[in-house]
C-alpha positions as CSV (number, residue, x, y, z in Angstrom):
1,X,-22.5,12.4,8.3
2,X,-19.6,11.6,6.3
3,X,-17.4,14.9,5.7
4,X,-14.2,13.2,3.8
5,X,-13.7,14.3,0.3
6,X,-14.8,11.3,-1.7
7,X,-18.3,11.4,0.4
8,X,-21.4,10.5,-2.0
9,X,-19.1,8.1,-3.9
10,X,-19.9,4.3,-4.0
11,X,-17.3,1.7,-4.9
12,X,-17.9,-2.2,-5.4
13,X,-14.5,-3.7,-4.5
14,X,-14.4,-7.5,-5.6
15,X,-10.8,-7.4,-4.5
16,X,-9.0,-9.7,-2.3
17,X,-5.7,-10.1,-0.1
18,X,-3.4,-6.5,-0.6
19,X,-3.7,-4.6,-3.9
20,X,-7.1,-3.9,-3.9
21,X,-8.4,-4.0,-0.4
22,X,-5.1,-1.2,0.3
23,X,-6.2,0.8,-2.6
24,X,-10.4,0.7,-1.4
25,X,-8.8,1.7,2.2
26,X,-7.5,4.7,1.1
27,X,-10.8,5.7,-0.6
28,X,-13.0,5.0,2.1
29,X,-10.7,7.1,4.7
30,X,-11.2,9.8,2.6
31,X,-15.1,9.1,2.8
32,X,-16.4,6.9,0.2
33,X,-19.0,4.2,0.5
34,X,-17.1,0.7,-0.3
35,X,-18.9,-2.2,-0.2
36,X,-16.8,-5.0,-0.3
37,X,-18.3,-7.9,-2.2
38,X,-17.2,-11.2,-0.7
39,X,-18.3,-14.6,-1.6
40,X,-20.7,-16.1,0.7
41,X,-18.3,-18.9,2.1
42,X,-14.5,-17.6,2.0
43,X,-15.4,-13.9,1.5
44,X,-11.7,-12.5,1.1
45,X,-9.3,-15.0,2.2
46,X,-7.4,-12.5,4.2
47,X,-9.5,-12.6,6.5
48,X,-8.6,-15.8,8.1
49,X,-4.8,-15.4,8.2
50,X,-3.0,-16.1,11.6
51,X,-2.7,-13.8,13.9
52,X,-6.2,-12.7,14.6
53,X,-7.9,-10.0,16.9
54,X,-10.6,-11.5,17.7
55,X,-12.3,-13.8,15.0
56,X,-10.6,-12.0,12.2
57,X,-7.1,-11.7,10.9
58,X,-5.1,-8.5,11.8
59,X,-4.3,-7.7,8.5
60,X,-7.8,-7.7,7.2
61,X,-8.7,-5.2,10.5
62,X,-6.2,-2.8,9.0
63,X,-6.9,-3.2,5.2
64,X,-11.0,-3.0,6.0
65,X,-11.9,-0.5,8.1
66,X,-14.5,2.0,6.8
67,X,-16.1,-0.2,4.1
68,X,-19.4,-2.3,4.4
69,X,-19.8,-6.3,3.9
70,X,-21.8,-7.6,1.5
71,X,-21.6,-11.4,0.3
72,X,-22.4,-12.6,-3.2
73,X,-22.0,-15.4,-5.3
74,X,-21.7,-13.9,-8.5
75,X,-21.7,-17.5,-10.3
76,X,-25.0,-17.5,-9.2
77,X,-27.4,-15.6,-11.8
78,X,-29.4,-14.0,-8.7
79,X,-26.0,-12.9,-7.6
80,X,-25.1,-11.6,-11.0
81,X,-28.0,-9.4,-10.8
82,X,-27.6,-7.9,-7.2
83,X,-24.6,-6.8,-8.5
84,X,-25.9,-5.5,-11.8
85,X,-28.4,-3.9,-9.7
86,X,-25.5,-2.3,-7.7
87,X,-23.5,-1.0,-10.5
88,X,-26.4,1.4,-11.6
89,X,-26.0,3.8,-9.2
90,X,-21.8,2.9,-8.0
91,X,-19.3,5.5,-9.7
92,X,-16.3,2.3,-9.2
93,X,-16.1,-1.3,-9.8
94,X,-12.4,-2.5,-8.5
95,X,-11.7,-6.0,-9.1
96,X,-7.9,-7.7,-9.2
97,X,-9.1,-10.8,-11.0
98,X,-6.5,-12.2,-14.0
99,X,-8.0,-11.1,-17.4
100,X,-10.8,-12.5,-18.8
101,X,-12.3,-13.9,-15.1
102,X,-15.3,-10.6,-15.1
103,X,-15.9,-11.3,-18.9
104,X,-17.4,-15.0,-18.1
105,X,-18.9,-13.8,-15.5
106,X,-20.8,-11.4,-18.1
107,X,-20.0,-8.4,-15.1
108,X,-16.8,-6.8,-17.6
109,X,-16.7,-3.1,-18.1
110,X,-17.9,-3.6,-21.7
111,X,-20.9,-4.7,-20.0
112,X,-21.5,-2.9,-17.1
113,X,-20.8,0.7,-19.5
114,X,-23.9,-0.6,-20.7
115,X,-26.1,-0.3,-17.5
116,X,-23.9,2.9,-16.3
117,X,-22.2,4.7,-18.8
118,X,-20.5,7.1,-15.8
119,X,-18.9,4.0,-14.4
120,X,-14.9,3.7,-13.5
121,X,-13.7,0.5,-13.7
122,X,-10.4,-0.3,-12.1
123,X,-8.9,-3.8,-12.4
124,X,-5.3,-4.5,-11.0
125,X,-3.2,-7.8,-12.3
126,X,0.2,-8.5,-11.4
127,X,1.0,-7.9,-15.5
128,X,-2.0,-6.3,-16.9
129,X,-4.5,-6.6,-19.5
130,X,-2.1,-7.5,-22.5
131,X,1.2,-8.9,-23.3
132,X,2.6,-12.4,-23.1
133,X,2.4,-12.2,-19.1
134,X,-0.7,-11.5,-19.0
135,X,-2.3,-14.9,-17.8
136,X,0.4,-16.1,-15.6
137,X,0.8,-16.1,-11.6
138,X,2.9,-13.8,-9.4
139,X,3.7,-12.2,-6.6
140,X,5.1,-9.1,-5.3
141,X,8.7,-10.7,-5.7
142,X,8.0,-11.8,-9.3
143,X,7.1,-8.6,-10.0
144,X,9.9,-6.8,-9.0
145,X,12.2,-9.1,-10.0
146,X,10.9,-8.3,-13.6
147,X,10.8,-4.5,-13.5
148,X,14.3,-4.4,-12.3
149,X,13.8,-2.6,-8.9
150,X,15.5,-6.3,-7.4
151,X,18.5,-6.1,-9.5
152,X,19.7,-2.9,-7.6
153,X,17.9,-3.3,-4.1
154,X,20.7,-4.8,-2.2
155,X,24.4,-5.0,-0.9
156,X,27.6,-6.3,-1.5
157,X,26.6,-7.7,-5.3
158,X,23.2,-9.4,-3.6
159,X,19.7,-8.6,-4.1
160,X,17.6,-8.5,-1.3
161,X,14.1,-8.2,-0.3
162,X,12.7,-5.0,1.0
163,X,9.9,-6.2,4.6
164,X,7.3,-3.8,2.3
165,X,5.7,-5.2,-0.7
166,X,6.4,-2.3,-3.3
167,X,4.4,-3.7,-6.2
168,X,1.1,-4.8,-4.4
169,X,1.4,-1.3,-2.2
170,X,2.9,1.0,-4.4
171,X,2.5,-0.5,-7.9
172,X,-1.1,-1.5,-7.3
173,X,-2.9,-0.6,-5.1
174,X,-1.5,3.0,-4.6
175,X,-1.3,3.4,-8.2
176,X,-5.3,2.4,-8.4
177,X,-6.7,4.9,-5.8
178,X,-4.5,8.0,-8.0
179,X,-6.2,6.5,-10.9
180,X,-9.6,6.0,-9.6
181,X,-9.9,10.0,-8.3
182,X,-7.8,10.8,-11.7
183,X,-10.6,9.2,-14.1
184,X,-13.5,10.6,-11.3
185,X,-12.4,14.1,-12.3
186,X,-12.2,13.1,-16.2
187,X,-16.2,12.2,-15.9
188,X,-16.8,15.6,-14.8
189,X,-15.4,16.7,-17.5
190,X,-16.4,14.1,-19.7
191,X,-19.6,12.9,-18.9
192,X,-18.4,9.4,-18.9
193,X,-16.2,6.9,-17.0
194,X,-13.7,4.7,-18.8
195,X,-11.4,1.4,-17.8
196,X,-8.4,1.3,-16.0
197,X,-5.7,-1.4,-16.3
198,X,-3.5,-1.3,-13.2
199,X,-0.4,-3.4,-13.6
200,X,1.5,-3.9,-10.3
201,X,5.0,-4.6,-12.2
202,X,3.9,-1.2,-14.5
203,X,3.5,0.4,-12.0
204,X,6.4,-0.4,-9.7
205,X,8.3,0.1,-12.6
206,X,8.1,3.5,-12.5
207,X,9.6,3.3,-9.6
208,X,12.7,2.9,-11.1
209,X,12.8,6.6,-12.2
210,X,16.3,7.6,-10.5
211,X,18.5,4.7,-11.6
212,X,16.4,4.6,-15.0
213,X,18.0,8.3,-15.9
214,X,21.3,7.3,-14.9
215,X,21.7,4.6,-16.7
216,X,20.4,6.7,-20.2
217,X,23.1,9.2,-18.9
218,X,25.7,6.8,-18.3
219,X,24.8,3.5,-19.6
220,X,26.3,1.4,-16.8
221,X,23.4,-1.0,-15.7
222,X,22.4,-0.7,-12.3
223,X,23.5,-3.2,-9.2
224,X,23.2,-3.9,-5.7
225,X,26.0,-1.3,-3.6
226,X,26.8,0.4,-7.0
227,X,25.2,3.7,-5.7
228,X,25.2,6.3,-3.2
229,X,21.4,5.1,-2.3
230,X,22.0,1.4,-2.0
231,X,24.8,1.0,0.5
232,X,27.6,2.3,-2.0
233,X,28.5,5.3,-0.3
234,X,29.5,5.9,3.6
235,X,27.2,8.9,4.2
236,X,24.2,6.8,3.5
237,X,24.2,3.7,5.1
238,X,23.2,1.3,8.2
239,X,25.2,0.6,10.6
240,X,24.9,-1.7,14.1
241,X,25.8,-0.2,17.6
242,X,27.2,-1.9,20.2
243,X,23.9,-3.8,21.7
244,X,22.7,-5.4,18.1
245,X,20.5,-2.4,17.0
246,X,21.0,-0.2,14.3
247,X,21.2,3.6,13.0
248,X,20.1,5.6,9.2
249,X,22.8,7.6,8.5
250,X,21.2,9.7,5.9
251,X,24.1,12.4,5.6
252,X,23.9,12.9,1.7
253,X,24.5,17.2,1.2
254,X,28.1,18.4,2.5
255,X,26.2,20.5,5.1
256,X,24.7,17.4,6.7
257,X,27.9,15.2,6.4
258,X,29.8,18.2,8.1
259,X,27.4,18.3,10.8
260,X,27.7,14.0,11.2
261,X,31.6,14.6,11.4
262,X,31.4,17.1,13.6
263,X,28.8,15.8,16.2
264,X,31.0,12.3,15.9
265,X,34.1,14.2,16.7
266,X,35.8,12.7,13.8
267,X,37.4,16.1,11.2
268,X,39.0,13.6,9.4
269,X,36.1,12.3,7.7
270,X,35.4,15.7,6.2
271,X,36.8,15.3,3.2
272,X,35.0,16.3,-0.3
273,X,36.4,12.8,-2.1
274,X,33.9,10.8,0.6
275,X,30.7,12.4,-2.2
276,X,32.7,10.1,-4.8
277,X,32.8,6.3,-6.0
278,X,36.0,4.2,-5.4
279,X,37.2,1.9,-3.2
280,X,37.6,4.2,-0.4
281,X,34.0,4.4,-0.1
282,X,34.1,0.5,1.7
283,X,37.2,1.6,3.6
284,X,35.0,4.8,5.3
285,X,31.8,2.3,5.7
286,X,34.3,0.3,7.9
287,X,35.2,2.9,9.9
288,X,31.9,4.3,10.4
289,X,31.2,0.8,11.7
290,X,33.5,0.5,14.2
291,X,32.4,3.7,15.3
292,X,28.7,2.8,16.0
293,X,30.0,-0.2,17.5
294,X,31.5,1.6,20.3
295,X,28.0,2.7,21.7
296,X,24.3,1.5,22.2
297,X,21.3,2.7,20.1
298,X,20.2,4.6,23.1
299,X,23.5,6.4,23.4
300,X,23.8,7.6,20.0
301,X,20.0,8.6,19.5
302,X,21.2,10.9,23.2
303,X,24.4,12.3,21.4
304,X,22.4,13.2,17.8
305,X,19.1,14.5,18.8
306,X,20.5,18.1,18.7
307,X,22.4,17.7,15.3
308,X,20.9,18.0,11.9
309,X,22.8,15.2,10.4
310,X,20.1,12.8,9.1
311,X,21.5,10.7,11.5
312,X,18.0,8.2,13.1
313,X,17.3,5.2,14.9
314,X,15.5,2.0,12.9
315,X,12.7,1.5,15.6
316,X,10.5,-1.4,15.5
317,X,7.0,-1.6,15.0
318,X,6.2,-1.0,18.6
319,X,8.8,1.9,19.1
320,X,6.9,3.3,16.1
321,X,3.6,3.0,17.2
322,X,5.0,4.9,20.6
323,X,7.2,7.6,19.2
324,X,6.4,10.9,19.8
325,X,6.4,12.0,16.1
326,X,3.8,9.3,15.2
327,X,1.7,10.4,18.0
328,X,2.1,14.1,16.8
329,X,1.0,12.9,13.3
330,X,-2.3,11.1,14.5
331,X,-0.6,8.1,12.5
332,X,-1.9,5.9,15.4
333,X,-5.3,5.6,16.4
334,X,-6.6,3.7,19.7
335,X,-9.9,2.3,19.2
336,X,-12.2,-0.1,21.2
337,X,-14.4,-3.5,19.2
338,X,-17.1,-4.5,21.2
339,X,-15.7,-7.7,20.5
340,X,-11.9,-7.7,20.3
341,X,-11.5,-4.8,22.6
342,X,-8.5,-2.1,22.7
343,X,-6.3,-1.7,19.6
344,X,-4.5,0.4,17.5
345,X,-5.7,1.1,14.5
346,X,-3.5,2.6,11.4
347,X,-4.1,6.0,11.0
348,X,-4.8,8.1,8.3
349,X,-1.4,9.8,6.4
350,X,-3.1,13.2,4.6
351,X,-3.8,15.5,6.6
352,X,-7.0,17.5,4.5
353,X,-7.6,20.9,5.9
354,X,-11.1,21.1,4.6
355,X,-12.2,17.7,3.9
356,X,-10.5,15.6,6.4
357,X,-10.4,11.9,6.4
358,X,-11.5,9.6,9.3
359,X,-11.9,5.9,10.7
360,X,-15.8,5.9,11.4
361,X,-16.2,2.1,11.3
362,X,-14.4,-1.3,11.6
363,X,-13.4,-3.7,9.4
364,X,-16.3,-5.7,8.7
365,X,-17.8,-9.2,9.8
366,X,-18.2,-11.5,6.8
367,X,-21.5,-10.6,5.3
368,X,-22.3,-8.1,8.4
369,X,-24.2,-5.7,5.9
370,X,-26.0,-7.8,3.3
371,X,-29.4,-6.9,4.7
372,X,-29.1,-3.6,4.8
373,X,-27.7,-3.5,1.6
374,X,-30.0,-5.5,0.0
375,X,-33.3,-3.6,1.8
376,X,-32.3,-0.6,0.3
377,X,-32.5,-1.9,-3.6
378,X,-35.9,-3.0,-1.9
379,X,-35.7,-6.5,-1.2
380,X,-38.0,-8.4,0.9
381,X,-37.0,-10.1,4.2
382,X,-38.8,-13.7,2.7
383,X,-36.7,-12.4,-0.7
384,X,-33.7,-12.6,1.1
385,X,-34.2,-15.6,2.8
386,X,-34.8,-17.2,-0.7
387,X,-31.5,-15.8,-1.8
388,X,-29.7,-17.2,1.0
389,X,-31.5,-20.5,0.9
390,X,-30.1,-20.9,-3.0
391,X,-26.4,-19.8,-2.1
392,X,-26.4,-16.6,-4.1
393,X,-25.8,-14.6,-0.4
């Protein structure tokens, strides 16, 4: 029996690829029923991406777990009304189609309010529902490259790309799961559900907050190393050690840049002029580098694990999935496929007191619960053997 807060919630994701399927993960760990609508001969194209476990991609193992497989041609009028069928009793419909895809379909919110006037309906686009973007392509990149967060994110005058895609993640899909639960406790008061248009550079945008004030309190527009958060300043920076790894220095308050100097044996540095712009900023960075230089990774995470300096070692994805403080956090979660075997499965970052979340299921096969879906809005085994024989499962 499911225990997670969003238990006795049903979602019909017709997502594909990040945004969405990110966003549904986070519902069902916290207990929701997601079935995950797929078409009948790609179902979600993440699915097949190189590297697999097993049959299925790795990232689709991740982004699926806990949600249920059902496929569905919705171009198909027999499909179309599965899913209408579906809807009547689902409290979300999350689809990242570009506008105006769900309204030929005749499956739009406008439409499906009809059949369940308590329905949310969350749809994320790359620009949103209106403006002159609307209708056009992009991708995390394009995104951020229009909401600003690129034209800072960098070093040395250069942008640079961040390894994490901030406006599928953060702007979308993120974004959507806060906004789903949001408009689920506006229906209770209410009595209805409503539409929700999730824009990934909208919301990424937002992350912008910091250098947005600073700029209306000192109007000088923002750019890569201009800041104290973006490899301006010394105290918070990244620097190499001697064997080609590399150490956070996060040493931002005075008490945390005293402890750094002192732990380094280096007084000099501790000087209150190294919390200010100028030019002697890039003179300190050098000589912080040399410093690191002098030792390995493993040497200096031995000589600062005692001192409260905000001073850490980048780890890689495996040192991550080892570190003690991961462990501690339940962050990673061995589990065994009958199929794929061992592996380690993402774990779960909110810890609930009351209403914890779990991983009760993997990530789907393509299709793997279409029966039993189906069976229980009362179809037929020969009924769903015509379906499939016309395409529309």
């Amino acid at each position: 029996m499911t225990t997670g807060a969003l238990s006795g919630f049903k979602v019909l994701d017709l997502s594909r690829l990040l945004p969405g399927p990110f966003c549904s993960m986070l519902l069902a760990d916290m207990g929701a029923d997601v079935i995950k609508v797929e078409d009948p001969k790609l179902g979600d194209y993440i699915r097949w991406w190189p590297p697999k476990i097993g049959k299925n991609s790795g990232f689709h193992v991740v982004l699926n777990r806990n949600k249920r497989s059902l496929t569905l041609n919705l171009k198909a009028p027999e499909g179309k009304e599965i899913f209408r069928k579906l809807v009547k009793d689902a409290d979300v419909v999350l689809e990242g189609f570009r506008p105006g895809v769900m309204r030929k379909l005749g499956l739009d919110y406008e439409t499906l309010k009809e059949l369940n006037p308590r329905l949310v309906y969350c749809a994320i686009t790359g620009y949103g529902c209106e403006g002159p973007l609307a209708l056009k392509a992009g991708h995390d990149i394009n995104y951020l490259a229009l909401n600003g967060v690129l034209s800072y994110s960098g070093k040395d005058g250069q942008p640079t790309l961040t390894g994490v895609q901030i406006a599928d993640l953060g702007g979308g899909g993120l974004l959507a799961a806060f906004s789903i639960v949001t408009a689920l406790l506006a229906r209770e008061r209410l009595g209805t559900g409503q539409f929700i248009d999730i824009s990934m550079t909208d919301g990424a945008l937002t992350w912008n907050c910091l250098r947005w004030g600073k700029f209306l309190a000192d109007g000088k527009v923002p750019s890569p190393g201009d800041d104290f958060l973006n490899h301006g300043f010394a105290c918070y920076n990244i620097y190499e050690t001697r064997d080609g790894r590399h150490m956070s220095l996060g040493a931002l308050e005075p008490q945390f840049w005293k402890a750094f100097c002192q732990t380094a044996g280096r007084p000099e540095w501790e000087q209150p002029h190294y919390f200010e712009p100028g030019p002697h900023q890039k003179t300190l960075q050098e000589e912080i580098a040399a410093f690191f230089k002098q030792k390995t990774q493993a040497e200096w995470i031995e000589q600062f694990k005692e001192s409260d300096c905000c001073c850490e070692p980048i780890l890689n994805l495996a040192e991550v999935m080892d570190n003690p403080q991961t462990q501690a956090r339940r962050m990673v979660v061995e589990l065994v496929h009958e199929s794929w075997g061992a592996y380690k499965q993402l774990g779960i970052a909110p810890k609930f007191s009351l209403t914890p979340g779990s991983i009760r299921t993997h990530a789907p096969e393509l299709g793997e619960h279409t029966d039993q879906i189906l069976e229980s809005l009362q179809y037929s085994r020969e009924q769903l053997k015509t379906l499939r024989s016309k395409g529309a499962i």
